[in-house]
PLY file of the C-alpha trace (Angstrom):
ply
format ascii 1.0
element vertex 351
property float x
property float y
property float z
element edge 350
property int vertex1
property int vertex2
end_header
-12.20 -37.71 -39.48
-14.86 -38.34 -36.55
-18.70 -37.56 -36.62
-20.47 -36.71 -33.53
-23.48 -36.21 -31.93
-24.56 -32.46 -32.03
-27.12 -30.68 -30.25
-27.63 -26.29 -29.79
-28.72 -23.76 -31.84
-26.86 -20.46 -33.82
-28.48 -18.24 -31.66
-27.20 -20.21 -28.23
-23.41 -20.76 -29.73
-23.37 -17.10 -30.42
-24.23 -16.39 -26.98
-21.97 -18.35 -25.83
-19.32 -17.04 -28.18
-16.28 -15.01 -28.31
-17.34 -12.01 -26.40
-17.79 -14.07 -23.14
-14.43 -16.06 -24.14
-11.96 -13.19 -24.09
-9.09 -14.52 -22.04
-5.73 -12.84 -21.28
-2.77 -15.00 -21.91
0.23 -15.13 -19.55
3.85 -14.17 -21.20
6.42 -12.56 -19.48
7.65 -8.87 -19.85
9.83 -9.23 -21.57
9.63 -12.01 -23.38
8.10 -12.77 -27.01
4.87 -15.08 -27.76
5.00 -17.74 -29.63
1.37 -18.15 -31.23
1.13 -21.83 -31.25
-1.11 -22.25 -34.31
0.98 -20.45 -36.83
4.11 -19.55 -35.05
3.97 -16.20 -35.37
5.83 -14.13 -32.81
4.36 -11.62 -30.94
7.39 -9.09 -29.21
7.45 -7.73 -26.28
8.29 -4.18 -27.98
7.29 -2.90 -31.60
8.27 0.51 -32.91
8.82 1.82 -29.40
5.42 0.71 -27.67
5.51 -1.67 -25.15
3.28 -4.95 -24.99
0.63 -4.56 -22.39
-1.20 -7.99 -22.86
-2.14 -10.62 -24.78
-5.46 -12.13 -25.22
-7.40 -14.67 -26.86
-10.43 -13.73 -28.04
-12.09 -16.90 -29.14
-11.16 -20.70 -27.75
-7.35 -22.05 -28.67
-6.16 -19.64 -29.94
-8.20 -18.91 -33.21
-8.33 -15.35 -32.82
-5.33 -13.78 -30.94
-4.56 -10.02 -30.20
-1.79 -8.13 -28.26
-1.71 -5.17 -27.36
0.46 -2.05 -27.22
1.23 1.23 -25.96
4.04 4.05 -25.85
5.16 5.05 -22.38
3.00 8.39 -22.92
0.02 6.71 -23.87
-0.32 9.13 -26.90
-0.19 6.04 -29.46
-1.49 2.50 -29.09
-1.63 -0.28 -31.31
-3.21 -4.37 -31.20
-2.09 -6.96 -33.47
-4.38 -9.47 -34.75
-3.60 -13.03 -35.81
-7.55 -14.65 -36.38
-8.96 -17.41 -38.40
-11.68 -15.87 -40.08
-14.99 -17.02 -40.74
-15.01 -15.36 -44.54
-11.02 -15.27 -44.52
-10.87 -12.77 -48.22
-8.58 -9.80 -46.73
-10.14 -7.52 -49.14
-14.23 -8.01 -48.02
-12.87 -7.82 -44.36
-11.23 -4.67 -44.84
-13.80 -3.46 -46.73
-16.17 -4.29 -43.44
-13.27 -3.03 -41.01
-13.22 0.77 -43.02
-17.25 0.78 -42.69
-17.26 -0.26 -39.12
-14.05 1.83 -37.93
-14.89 5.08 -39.00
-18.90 5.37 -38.12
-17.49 4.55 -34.00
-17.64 7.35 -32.10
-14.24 8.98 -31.28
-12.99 7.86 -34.57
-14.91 10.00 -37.35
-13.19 11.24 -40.33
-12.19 14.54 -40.70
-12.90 13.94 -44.43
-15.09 10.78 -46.07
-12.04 11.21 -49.11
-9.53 9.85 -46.69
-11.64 6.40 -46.25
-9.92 5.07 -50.04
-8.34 2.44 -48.95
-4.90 1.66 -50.59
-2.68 -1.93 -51.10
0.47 -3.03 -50.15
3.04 -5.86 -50.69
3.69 -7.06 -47.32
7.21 -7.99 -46.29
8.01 -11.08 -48.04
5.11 -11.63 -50.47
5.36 -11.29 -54.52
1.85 -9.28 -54.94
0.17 -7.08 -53.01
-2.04 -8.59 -51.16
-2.55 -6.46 -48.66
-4.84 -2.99 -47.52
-4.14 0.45 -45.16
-6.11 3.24 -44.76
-4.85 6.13 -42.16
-7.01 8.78 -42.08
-7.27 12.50 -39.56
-9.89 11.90 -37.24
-12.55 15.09 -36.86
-12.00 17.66 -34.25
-13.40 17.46 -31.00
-12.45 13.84 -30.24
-9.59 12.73 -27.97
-7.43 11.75 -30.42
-6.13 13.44 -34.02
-5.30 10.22 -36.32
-6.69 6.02 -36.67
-5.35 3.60 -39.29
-5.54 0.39 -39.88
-3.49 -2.54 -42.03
-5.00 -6.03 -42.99
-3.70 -8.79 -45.06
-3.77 -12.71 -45.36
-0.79 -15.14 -44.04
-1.89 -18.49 -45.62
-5.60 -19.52 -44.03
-5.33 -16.55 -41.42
-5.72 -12.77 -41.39
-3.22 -10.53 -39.59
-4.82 -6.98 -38.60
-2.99 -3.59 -36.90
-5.08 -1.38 -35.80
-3.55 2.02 -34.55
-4.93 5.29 -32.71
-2.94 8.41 -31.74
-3.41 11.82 -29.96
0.53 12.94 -30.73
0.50 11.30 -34.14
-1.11 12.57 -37.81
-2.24 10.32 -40.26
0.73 10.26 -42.43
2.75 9.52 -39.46
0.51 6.92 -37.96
0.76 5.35 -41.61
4.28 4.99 -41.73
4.21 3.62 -38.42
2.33 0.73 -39.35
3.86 0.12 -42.36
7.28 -0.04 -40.48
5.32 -2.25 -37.49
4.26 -4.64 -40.55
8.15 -4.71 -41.73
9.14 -5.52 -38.46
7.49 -8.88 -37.73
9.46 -11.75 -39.19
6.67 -13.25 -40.14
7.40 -16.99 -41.22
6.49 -17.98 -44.75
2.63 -18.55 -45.47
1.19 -22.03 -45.78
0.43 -20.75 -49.61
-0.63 -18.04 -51.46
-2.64 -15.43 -51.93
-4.34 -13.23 -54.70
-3.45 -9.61 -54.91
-6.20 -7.53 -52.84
-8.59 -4.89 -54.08
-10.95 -2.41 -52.98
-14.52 -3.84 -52.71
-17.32 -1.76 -54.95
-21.17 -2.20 -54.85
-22.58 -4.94 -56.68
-23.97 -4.10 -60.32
-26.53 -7.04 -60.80
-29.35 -8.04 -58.41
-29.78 -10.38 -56.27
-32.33 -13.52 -57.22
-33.50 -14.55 -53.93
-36.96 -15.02 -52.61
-39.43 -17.44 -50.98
-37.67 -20.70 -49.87
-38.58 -24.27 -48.19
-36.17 -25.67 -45.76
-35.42 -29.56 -46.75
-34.57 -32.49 -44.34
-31.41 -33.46 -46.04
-30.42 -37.15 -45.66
-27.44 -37.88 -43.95
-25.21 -38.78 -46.52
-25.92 -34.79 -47.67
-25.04 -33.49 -44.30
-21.57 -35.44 -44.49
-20.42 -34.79 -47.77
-21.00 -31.01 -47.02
-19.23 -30.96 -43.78
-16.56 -32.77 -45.41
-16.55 -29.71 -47.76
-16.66 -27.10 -44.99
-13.08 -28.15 -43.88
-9.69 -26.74 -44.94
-7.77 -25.39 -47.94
-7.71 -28.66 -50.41
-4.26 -27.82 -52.20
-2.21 -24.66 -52.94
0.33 -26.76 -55.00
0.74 -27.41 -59.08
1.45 -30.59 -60.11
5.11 -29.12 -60.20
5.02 -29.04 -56.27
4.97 -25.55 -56.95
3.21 -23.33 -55.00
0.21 -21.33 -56.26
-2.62 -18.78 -55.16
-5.93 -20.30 -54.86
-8.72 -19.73 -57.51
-9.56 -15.96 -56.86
-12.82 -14.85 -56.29
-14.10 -11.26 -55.90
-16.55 -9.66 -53.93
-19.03 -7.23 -54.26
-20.92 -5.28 -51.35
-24.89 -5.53 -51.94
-26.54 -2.29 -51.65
-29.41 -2.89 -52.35
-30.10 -4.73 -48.83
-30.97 -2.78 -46.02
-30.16 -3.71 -42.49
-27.51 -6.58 -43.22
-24.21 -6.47 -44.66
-24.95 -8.57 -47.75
-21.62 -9.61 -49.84
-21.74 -11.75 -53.09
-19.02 -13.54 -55.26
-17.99 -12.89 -58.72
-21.36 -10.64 -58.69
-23.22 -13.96 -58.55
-27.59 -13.83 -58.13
-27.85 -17.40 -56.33
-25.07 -16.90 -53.08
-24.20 -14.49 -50.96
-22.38 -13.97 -47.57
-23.39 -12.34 -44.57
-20.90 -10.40 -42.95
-21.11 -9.39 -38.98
-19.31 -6.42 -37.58
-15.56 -6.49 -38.69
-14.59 -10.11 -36.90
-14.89 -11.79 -39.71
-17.94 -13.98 -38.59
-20.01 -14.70 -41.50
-23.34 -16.56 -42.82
-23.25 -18.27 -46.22
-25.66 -18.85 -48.28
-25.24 -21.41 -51.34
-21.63 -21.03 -50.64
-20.22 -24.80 -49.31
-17.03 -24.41 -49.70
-15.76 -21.78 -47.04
-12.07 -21.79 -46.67
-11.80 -22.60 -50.53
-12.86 -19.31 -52.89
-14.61 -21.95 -55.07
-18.16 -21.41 -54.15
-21.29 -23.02 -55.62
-24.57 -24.70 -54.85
-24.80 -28.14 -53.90
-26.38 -30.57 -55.87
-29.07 -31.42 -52.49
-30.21 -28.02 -52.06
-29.02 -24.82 -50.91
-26.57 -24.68 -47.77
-26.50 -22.13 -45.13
-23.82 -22.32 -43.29
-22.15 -20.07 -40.30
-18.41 -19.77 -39.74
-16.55 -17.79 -37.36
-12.41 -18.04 -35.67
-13.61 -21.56 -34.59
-15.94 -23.28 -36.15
-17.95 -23.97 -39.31
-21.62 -25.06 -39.21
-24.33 -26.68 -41.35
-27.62 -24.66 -40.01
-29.81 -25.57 -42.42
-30.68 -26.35 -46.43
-33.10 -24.90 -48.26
-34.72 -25.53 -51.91
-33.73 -22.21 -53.45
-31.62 -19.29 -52.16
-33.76 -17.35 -49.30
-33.41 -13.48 -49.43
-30.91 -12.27 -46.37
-33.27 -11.76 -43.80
-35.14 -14.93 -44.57
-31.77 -16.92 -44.35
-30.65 -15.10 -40.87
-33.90 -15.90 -39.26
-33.34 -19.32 -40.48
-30.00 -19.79 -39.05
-30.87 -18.52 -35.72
-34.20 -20.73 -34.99
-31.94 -23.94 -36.08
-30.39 -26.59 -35.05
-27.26 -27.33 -36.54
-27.09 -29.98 -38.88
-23.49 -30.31 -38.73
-19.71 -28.61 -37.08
-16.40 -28.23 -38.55
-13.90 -27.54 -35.94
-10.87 -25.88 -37.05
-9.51 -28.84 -35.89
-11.05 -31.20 -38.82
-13.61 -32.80 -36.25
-17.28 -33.14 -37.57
-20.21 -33.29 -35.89
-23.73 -34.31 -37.07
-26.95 -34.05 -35.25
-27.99 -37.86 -36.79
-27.11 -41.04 -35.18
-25.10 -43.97 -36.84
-21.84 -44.25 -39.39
-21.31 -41.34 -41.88
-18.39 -42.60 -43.43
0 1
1 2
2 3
3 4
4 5
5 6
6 7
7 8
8 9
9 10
10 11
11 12
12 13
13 14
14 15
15 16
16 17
17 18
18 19
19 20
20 21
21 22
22 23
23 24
24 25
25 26
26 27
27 28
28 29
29 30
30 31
31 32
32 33
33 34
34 35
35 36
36 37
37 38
38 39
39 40
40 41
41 42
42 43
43 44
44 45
45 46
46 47
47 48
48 49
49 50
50 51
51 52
52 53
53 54
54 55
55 56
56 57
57 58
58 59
59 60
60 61
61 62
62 63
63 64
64 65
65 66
66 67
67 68
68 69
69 70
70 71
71 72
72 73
73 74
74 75
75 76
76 77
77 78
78 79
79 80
80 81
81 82
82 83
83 84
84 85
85 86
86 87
87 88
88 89
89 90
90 91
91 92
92 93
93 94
94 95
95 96
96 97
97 98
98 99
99 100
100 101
101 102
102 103
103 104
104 105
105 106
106 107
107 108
108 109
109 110
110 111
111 112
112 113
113 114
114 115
115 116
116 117
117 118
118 119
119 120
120 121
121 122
122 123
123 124
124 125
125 126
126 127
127 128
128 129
129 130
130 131
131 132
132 133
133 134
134 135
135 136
136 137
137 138
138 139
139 140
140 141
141 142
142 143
143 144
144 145
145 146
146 147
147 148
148 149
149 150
150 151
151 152
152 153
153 154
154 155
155 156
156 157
157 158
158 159
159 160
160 161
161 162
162 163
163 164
164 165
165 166
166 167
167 168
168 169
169 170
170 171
171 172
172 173
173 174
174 175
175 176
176 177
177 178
178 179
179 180
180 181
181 182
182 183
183 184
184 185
185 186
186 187
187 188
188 189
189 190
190 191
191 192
192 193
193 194
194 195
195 196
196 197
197 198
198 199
199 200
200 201
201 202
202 203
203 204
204 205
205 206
206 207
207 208
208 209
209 210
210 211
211 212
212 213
213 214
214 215
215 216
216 217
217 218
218 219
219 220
220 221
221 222
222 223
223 224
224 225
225 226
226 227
227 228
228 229
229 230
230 231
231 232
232 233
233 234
234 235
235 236
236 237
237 238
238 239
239 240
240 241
241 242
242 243
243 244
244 245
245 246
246 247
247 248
248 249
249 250
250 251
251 252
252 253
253 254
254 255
255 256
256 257
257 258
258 259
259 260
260 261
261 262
262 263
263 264
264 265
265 266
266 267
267 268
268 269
269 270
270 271
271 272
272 273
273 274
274 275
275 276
276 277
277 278
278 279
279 280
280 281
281 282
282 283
283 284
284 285
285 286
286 287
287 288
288 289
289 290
290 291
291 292
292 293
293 294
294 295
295 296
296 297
297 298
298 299
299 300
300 301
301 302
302 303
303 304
304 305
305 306
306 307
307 308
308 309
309 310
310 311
311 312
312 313
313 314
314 315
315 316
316 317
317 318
318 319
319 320
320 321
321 322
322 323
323 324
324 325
325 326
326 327
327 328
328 329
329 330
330 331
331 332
332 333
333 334
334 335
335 336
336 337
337 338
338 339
339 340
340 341
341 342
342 343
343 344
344 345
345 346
346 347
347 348
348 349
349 350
């Protein structure tokens, strides 16, 4: 593992981010692509619709889309292959439901079509995965959305489809049959059957926090933590899902989407949009559902398709706003590439 030199702030990566990285991939026609990080293929047809491009939407491809469309251009779909910054399928979907249906052009005809319901995707034991299809309200340009998410190891894989010739039942059934059709190859492990997220019954202890200077040593152990799944294996060599975690969505905070684990009072995750991009507080290990405080004070950390970063500790948890306005104004203390390459803003060894 190497350390670094690191220099730049949340606020400046963010700029600098995946909406100013979106880059279309070259493939041929009529040809398949081959994504190079999990080898999942995309083809150049699904279900009748025709691939129209391919793009990457982050740096190496982290977060990967293509894009499709019947000759009519009455139905179009994108697959998604991302890393995601808070990778559970079920708090993303949960996020992707919220953030789909208040767009305009894509309101529900009804808020009792927005229940979300879980699948077994091709190949997998449990269901691990989540669809909603739903009628969209008169008046807009099309008459059905839907959407399917679940997890393929480390990474999520999204469709996301829209139709004026289509009704939601249909549209449904198309995705499931899209979802069929991939070939996907088999996971790097497993995962935990999915669920629908609810609001959180306890409250959240947060309040008035000090940021620390952590030493150096801190920085690197929790860096070191950031990275990777540690093992999805018994001592059989058996396979197994990770340690499961759930989450619940935090109502009682106003202006950020607050989520928190096993309805913990000391952690809690910050979810932006429906990307998966995500700020953690007194959670250090990210790809891991195994989430606690760390013995030198309380981590906040931002993740997103491709990278992982130390922005700051603090002596107790901060409330949400507190913690973003933190994570902003910082430096980072430390990166995790998705690469396993660490960077700390502190000169000398850190091994």
């Amino acid at each position: 593992m190497r350390f670094h030199l690191l220099v730049g702030t949340l606020g400046l990566l963010m700029a600098a981010g995946p909406a100013l990285a979106v880059d279309d991939i070259a493939v041929a026609e009529d040809a398949a692509f081959d994504h190079q990080r999990t080898q999942i293929s995309f083809p150049p047809n699904l279900e009748g619709m025709d691939r129209k491009r391919v793009r990457d939407f982050g740096t190496e491809q982290h977060d990967v889309a293509a894009m499709y469309e019947t000759d009519d251009q009455a139905t179009f779909l994108t697959l998604y292959v991302y890393r995601a910054g808070l990778p559970d399928a079920s708090l993303s979907f949960d996020r992707l439901i919220r953030v789909m249906a208040a767009r305009e052009g894509f309101l529900p005809a009804g808020t009792g079509s927005l229940v979300p319901t879980t699948f077994r995707p091709t190949g997998s034991a449990t269901s691990t995965g989540l669809a909603i299809a739903y009628d969209l309200a008169p008046g807009q340009p099309n008459s059905a959305t839907g959407a399917l998410l679940f997890p393929h190891g480390s990474w999520l894989i999204k469709l996301r489809a829209t139709s004026s010739a289509l009704d939601a039942s249909q549209l449904g059934q198309l995705l499931r049959r899209v979802e069929a059709s991939l070939k996907l190859p088999e996971p790097g492990f497993l995962s935990q059957p999915a669920y629908a997220v609810e609001a959180c019954s306890t409250q959240l202890a947060a309040g008035t926090a000090t940021r620390l200077e952590p030493e150096q040593a801190a920085v690197a152990a929790i860096a070191v933590m950031m990275d990777g799944v540690s093992s999805s294996q018994n001592e059989q060599g058996e396979k197994v899902p990770l340690p499961d975690v759930r989450w619940c969505r935090d109502e009682r905070v106003e202006g950020l989407n607050v989520y928190r684990p096993d309805e913990a009072t000391d952690r809690y995750a910050i979810a932006f949009g429906d990307s998966g991009n995500a700020l953690f507080v007194g959670i250090s290990m990210q790809e891991l559902p195994g989430v606690g405080r760390h013995d030198q004070g309380v981590p906040i950390i931002y993740a997103d398709a491709d990278r992982i970063m130390l922005m700051a500790m603090t002596d107790r948890p901060p409330d949400p706003a507190t913690a973003w306005e933190i994570a902003q104004d910082a430096q980072a203390l430390a990166i995790n590439d998705r690469d396993g390459n660490v960077q700390i803003n502190t000169p000398g060894p850190a091994e």
